[in-house]
Z-matrix of the N, CA and C atoms (Angstrom, degrees):
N
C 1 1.448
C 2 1.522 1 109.47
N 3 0.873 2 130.05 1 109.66
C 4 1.619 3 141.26 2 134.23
C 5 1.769 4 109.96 3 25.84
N 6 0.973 5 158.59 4 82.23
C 7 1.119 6 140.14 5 156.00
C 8 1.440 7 135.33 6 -41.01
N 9 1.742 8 110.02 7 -29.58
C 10 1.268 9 89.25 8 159.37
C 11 1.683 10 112.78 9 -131.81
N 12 1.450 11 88.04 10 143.19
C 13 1.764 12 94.59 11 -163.46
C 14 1.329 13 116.21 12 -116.02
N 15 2.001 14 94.65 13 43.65
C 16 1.335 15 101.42 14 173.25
C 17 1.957 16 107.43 15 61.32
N 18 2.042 17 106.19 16 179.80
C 19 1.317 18 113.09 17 -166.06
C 20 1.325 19 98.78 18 -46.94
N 21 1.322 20 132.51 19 -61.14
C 22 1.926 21 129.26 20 -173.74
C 23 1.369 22 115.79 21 -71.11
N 24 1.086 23 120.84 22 120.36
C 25 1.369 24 150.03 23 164.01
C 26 1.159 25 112.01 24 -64.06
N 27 1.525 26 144.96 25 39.06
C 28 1.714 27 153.95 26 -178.46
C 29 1.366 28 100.63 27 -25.81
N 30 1.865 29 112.09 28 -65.02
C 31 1.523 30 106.79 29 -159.74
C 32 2.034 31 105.38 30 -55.61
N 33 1.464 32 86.29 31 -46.26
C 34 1.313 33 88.92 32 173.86
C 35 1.620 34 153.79 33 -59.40
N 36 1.313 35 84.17 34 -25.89
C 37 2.108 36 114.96 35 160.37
C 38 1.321 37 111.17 36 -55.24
N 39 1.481 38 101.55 37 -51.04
C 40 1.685 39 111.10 38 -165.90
C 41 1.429 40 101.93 39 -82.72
N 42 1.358 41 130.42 40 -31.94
C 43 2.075 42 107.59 41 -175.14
C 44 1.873 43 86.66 42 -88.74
N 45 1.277 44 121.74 43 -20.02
C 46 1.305 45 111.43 44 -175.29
C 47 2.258 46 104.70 45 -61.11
N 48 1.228 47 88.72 46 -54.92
C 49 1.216 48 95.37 47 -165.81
C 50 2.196 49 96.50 48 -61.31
N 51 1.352 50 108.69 49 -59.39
C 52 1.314 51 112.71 50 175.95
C 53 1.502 52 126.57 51 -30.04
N 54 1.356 53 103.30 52 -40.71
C 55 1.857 54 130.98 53 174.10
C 56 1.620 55 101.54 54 -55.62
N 57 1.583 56 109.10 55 -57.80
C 58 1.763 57 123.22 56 -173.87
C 59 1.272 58 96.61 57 -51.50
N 60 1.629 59 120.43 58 -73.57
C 61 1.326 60 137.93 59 -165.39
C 62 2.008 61 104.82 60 -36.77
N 63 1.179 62 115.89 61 -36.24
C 64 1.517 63 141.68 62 -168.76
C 65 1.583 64 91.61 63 -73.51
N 66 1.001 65 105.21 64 -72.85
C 67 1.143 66 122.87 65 -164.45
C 68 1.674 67 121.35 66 -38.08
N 69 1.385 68 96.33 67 -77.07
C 70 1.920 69 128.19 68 160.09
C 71 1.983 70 94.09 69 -34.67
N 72 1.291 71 110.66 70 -61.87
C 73 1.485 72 97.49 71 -165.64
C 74 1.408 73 130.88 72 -93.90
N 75 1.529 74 92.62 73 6.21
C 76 2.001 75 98.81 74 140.65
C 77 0.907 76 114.06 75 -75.25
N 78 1.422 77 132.40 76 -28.39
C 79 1.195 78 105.57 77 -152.61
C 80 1.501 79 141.11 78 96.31
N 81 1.683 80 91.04 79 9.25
C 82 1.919 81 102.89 80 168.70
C 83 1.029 82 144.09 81 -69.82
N 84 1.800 83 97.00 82 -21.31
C 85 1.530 84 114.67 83 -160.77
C 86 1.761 85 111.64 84 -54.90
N 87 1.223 86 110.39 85 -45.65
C 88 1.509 87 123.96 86 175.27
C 89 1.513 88 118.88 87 -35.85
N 90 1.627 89 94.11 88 -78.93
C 91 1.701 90 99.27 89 160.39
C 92 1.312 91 140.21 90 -33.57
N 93 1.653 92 99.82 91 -56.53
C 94 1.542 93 107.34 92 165.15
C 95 1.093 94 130.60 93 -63.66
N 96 1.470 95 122.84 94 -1.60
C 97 1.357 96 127.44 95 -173.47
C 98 1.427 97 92.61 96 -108.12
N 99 1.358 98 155.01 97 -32.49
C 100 1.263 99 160.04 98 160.53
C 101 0.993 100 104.79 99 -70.69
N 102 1.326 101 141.06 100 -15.80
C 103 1.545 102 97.96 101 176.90
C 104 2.135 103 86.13 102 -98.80
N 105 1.118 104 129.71 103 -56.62
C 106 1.209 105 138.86 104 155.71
C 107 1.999 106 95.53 105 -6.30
N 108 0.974 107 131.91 106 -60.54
C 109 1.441 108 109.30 107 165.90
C 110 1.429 109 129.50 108 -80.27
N 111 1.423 110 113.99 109 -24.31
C 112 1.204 111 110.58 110 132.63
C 113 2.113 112 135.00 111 -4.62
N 114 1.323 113 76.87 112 -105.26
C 115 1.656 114 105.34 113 179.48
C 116 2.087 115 95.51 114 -44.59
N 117 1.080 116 113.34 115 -37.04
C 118 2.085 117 111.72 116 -174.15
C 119 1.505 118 86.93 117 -72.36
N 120 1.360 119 126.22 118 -63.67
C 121 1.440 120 115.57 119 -174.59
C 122 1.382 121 118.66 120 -56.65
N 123 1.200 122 113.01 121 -43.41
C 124 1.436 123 108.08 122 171.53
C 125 1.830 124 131.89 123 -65.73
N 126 1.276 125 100.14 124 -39.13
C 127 1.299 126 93.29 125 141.99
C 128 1.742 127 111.42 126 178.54
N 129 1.364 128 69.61 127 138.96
C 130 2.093 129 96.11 128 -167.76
C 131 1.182 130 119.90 129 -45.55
N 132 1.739 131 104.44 130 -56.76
C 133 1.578 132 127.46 131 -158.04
C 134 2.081 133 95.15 132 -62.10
N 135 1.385 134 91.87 133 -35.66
C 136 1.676 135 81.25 134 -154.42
C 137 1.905 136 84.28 135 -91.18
N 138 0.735 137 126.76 136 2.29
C 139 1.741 138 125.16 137 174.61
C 140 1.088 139 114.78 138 -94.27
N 141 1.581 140 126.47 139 -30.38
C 142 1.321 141 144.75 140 176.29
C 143 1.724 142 113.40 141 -88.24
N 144 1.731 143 118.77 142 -1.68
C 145 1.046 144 130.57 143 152.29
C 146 1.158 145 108.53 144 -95.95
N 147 1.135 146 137.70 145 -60.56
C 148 1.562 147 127.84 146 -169.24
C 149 1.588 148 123.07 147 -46.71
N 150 1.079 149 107.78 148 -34.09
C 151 1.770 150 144.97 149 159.85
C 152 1.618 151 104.54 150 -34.10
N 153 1.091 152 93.72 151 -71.23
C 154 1.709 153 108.94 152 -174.98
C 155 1.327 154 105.44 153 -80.62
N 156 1.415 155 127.88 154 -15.73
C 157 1.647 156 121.32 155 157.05
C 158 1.445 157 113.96 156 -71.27
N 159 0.911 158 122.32 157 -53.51
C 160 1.593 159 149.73 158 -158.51
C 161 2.210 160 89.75 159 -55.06
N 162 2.019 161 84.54 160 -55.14
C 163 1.981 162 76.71 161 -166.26
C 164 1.365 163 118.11 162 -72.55
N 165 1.910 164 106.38 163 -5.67
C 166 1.484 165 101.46 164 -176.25
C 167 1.674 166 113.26 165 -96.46
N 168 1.605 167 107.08 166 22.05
C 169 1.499 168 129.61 167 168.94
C 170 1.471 169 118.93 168 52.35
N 171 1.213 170 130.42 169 161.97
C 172 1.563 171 140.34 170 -137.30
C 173 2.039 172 93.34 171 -58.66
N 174 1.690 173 102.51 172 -38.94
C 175 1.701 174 96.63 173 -153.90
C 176 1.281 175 98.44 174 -126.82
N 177 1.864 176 114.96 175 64.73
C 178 1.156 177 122.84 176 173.99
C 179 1.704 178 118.11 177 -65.24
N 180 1.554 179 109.51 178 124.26
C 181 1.569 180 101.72 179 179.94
C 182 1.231 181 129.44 180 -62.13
N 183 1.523 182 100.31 181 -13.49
C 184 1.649 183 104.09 182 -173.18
C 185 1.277 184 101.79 183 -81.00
N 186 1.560 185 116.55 184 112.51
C 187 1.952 186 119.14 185 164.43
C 188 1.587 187 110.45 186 -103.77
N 189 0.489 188 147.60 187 134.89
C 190 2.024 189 150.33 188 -178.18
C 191 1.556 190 91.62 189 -84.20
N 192 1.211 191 108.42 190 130.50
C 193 1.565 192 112.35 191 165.67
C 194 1.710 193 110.53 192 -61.41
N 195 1.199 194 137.03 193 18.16
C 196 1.173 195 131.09 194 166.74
C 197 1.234 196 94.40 195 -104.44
N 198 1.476 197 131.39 196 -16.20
C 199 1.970 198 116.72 197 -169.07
C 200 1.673 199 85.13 198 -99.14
N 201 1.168 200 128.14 199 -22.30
C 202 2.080 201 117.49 200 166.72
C 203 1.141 202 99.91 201 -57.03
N 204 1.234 203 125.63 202 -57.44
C 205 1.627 204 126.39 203 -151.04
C 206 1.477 205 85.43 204 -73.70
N 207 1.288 206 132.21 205 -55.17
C 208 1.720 207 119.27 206 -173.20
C 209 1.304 208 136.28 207 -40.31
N 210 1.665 209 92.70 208 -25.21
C 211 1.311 210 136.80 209 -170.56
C 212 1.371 211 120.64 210 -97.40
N 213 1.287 212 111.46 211 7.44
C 214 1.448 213 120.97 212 -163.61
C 215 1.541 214 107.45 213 40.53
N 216 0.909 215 138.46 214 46.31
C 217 1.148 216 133.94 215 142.83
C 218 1.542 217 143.18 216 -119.61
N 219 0.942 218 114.58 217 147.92
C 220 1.678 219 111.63 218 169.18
C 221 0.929 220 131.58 219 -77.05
N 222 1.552 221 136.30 220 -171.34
C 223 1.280 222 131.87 221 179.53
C 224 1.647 223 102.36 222 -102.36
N 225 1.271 224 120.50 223 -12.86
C 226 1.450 225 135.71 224 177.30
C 227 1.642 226 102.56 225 -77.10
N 228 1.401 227 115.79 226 -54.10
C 229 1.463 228 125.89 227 -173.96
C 230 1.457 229 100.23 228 -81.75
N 231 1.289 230 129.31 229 11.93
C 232 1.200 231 115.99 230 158.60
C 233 1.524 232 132.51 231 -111.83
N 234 1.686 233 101.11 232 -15.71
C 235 1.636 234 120.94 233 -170.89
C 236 1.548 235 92.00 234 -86.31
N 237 1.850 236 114.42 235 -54.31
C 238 1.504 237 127.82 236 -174.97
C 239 1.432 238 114.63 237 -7.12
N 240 1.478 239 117.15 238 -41.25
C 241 1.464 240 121.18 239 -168.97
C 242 1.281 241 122.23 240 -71.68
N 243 1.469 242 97.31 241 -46.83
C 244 1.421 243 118.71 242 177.52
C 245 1.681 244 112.59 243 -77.69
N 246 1.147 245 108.96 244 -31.53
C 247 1.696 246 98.04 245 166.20
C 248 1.769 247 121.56 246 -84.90
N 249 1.673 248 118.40 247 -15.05
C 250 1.343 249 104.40 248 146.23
C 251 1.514 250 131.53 249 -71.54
N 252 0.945 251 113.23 250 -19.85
C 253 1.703 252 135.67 251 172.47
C 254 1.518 253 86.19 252 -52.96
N 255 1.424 254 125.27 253 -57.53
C 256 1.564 255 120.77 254 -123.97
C 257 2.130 256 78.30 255 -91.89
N 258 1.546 257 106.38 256 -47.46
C 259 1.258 258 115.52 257 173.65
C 260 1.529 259 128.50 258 -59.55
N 261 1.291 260 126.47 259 -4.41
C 262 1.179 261 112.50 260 170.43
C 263 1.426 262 111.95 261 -102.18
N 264 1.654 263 109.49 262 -21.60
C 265 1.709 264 113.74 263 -170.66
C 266 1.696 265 92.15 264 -88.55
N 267 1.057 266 119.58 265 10.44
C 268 1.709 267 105.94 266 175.00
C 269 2.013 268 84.66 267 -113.59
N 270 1.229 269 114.72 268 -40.89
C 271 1.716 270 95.06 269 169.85
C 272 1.245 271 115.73 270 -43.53
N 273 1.567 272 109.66 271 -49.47
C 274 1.523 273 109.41 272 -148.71
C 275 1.777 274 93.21 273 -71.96
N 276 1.585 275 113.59 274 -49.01
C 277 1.304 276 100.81 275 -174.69
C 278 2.012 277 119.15 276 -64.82
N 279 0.654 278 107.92 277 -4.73
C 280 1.538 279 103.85 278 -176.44
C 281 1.735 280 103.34 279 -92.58
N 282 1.190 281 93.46 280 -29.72
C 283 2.081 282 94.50 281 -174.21
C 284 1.169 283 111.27 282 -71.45
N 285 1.645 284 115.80 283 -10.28
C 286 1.713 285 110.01 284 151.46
C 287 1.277 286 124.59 285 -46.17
């Protein structure tokens, strides 16, 4: 299979949607919705962050140079890849 399947994610729609379908017909929805108000009453600040993680989705571009450095990384050891990327396809095209 293809790894990339373009803007729609198919493989991914279908165990996403398959997972829901699972889900709904145990019978979780209840629970998960109680404890899920739960956890907001219990506490906001850190529910009202997760929120704002959650909408900026799994592979948000924005990293803060303090989460590199956390990360042992730099901002050099992080571009590096992408500027040999950028340097070999300008080798390869010129060695025509």
């Amino acid at each position: 299979m293809d790894p990339n399947q373009g803007e729609g994610d198919k493989a991914s729609a279908r165990h996403y949607n398959r997972d829901a379908r699972e889900f709904v017909a145990e019978g979780r929805v209840e629970e998960a919705a109680r404890e899920a108000k739960q956890y907001v009453e219990r506490d906001p600040a850190d529910a009202a962050r997760a929120e704002r993680k959650a909408q900026r989705g799994p592979n948000s571009p924005r990293v803060s140079v303090d989460e590199l450095i956390a990360k042992g990384k730099t901002v050099v050891d992080r571009v590096r890849p992408m500027l040999e990327r950028a340097a070999d396809k300008l080798r390869a095209r010129f060695r025509k």
